[in-house]
N, C-alpha and C positions, 0 to 999 in steps of 0.2 A: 504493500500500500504506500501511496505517497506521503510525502511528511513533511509535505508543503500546501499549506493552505492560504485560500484569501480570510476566512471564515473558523476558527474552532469555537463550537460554542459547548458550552457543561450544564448538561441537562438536558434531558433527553422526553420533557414533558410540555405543557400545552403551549408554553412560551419558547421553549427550545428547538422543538420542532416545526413551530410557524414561523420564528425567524431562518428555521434551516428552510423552506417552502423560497419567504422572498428573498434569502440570498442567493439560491439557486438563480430562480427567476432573474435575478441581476446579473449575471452571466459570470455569478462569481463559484470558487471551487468551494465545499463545503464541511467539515468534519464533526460531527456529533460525540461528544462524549458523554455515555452515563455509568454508572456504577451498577444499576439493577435492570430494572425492564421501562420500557419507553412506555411516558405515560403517565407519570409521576401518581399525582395521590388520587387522580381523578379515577384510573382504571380502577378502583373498586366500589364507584358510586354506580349504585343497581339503573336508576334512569337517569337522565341527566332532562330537563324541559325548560330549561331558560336558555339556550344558546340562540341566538336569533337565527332563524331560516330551516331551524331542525325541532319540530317541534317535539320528538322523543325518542331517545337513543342511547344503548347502555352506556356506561364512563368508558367497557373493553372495545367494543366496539369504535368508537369515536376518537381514542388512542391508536388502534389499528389502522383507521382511516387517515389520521396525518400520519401514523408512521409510513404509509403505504405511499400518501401523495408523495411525501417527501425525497422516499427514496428514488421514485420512479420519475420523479424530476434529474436526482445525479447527486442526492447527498451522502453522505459516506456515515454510517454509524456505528462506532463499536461500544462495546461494553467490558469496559476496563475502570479498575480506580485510580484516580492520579495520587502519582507519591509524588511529585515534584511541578512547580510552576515556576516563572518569573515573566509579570506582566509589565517590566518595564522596558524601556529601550523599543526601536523600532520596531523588531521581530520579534514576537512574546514565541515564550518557549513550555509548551506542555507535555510532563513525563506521564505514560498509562501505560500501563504493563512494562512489557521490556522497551517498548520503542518512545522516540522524544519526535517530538510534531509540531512543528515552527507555522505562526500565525502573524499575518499582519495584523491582525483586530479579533477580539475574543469577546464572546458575548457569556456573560453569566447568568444561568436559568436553572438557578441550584432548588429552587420553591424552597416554600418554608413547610416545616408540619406541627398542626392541631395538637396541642396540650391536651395530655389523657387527663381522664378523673384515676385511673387506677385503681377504681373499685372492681368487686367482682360481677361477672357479665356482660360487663364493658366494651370488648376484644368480639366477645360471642354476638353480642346485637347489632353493631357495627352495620349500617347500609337497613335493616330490620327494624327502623327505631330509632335509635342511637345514630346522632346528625351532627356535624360541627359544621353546619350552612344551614340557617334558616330561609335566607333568602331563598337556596335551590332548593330545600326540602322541604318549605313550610306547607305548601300548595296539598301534598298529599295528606295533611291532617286537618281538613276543613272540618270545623263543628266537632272537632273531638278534643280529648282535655290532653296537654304535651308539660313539657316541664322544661326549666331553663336554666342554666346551673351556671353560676358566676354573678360579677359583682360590678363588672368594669361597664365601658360607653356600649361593648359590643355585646354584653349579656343584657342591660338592660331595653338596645337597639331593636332585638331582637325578642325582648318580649311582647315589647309593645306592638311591632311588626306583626308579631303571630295573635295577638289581641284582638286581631280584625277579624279575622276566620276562625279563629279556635275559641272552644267552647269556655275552657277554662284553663289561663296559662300559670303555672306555680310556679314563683321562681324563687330557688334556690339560692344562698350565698351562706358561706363558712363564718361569717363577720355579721358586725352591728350597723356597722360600717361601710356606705360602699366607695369604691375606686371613682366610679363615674358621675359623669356630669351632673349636679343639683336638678339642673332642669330635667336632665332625662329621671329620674328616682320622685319627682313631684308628678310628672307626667305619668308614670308605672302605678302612683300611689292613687291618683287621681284615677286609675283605667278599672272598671269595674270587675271585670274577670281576668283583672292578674293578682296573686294571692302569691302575699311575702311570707317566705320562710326562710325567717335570719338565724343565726348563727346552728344552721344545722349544713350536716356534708350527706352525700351519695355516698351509700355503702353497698347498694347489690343491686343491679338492672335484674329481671326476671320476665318470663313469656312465654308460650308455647312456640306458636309460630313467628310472632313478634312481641315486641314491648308491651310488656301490659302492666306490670308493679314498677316501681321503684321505692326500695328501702330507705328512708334517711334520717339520720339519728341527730340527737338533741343532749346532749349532758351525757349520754350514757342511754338516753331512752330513746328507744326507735318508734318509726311512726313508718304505715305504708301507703304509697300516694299509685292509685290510681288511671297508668295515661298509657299512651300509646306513642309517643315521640317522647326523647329528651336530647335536647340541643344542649349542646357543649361549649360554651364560650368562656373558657378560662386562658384564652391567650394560644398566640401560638409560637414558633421557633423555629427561625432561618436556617436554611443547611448552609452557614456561610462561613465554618470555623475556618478554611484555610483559606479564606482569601486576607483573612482581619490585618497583616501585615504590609496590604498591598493597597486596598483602595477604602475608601471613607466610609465608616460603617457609625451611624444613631447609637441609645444607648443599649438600644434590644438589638443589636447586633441584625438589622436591615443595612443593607445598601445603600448609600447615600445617591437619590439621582433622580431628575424629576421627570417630565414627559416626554422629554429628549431621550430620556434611559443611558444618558453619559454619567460615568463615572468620573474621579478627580484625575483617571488618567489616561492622557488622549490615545484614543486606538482601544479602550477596552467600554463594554455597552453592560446594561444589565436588564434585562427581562424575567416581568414574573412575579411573583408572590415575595421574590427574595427582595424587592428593591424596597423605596421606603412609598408608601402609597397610601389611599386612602379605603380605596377599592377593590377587590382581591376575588376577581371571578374571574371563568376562562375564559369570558370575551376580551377582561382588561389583560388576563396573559397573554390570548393568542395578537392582540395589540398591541403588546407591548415587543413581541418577540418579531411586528412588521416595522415598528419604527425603530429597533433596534437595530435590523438588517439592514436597513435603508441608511441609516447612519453611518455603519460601516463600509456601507458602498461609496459614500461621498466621502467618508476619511478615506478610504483606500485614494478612490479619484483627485482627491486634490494634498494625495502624498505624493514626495519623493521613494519609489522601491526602483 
């Protein structure tokens, strides 16, 4: 395989792969790096229905379908872990496996991952229930009661969200206390069918065929709540450990970079879940991974190689 690209990009998921789509299309060469399987976190969500123009289609399936365009465009993907990088200087230098693969411009699409509860059943309901997206999940639990576990802007964002359609939403937090915004906690308090449960935690999901209990305890005393969805909004976590020596990372260790998806160093892009955003759906990755490509087209274009 060649070991010269215009293109290496890391990550092999909904931003990784759509920027490998338009940097092909720009008539540039292309190489994909991921460490597991293309497709990132999406390939185990059972339907996906907010993608504009597809109105229902597994997470495996729609992984399948960019890994498939892409390739058959002319992009190159293997699946290797990197032990070594250096994203400075003209020529970045990416080590995976035994072979080193020199890149004018390197696109980072590492996504971040969902903070578990790490109770029990948790792992087992997963895609059944068990949601860390209310926005893509909410829809399937019209009129029925769900539960919503956290404390911060996006656990209470997302109760009120599901407030609208669900019958009764419990929400959850370990504290007296919460992370988020006044206004949003006056708003939840204010919403008639959302019902606070402060300082208690999730200790066991349970179901037959899907979510129907959840356990959660109080001083020592458990109580069983009722629902069929429980959304997960305790934060999530960049896969961005080896780059932190290299380009501008917040304090939750995102990406520092804003609609441009430039990072602090020219010739390197970042698409995806991993950068710092507001918005964190596959439309704003598979977005994010076209204005990344295209960035890099015009840095190559208006470099000296």
């Amino acid at each position: 395989m060649n070991s010269n690209y215009d293109i290496v990009i890391i990550g092999a998921g909904t931003a990784g792969l759509s920027a490998a789509i338009y940097g092909v299309r720009a008539g540039l060469s292309v190489l994909v790096v991921e460490n597991q399987m293309h497709g990132g976190q999406i390939i185990n969500t059972p339907d996906i229905v907010n993608y504009p123009g597809i109105e229902k289609i597994s997470g495996y399936e729609f992984a399948n379908q960019l890994y498939q365009h892409a390739t058959n465009l002319g992009a190159k993907i293997i699946y290797e872990e990197i032990s070594d990088l250096n994203l400075l200087g003209r020529i970045k230098t990416i080590t995976a496996g035994t072979q080193t693969y020199y890149a004018k411009t390197v696109i980072i699409a590492t996504g971040a991952k969902h903070r578990d509860l790490g109770c029990s059943g948790e792992e087992e309901w997963k895609g059944r229930g068990v949601s860390y997206c209310a926005i893509c999940d909410g829809n399937f639990f019209q009129g029925q009661d769900v539960c919503v576990v956290g404390g911060g802007n996006t656990a209470l964002e997302d109760a009120l969200y599901l407030s609208k359609f669900c019958r009764t939403v419990h929400l959850i937090h370990r504290s007296k206390q919460f992370k988020a915004s006044p206004m949003y906690v006056q708003q939840a308090q204010n919403t008639n069918n959302i019902v606070f449960h402060l300082e208690y935690e999730v200790t066991k999901i349970s179901g037959t065929d899907q979510v129907q209990q959840v356990m959660i305890s109080h001083k020592g005393q458990e109580e069983t709540l009722s629902v069929v969805g429980v959304f997960v909004a305790i934060g999530s976590q960049p896969n961005n450990g080896m780059f932190s020596r290299w380009v501008e990372m917040d304090k939750y260790g995102y990406i520092v970079a804003g609609e441009d998806c430039k990072t602090n160093i020219p010739g390197v892009f970042v698409a995806g879940d991993t950068r710092t955003k507001k918005v964190r759906q596959l439309v704003t990755a598979a977005a994010d991974g076209a204005v990344a490509a295209t960035g890099c087209a015009n840095f190559i274009s208006h470099s000296f190689f």
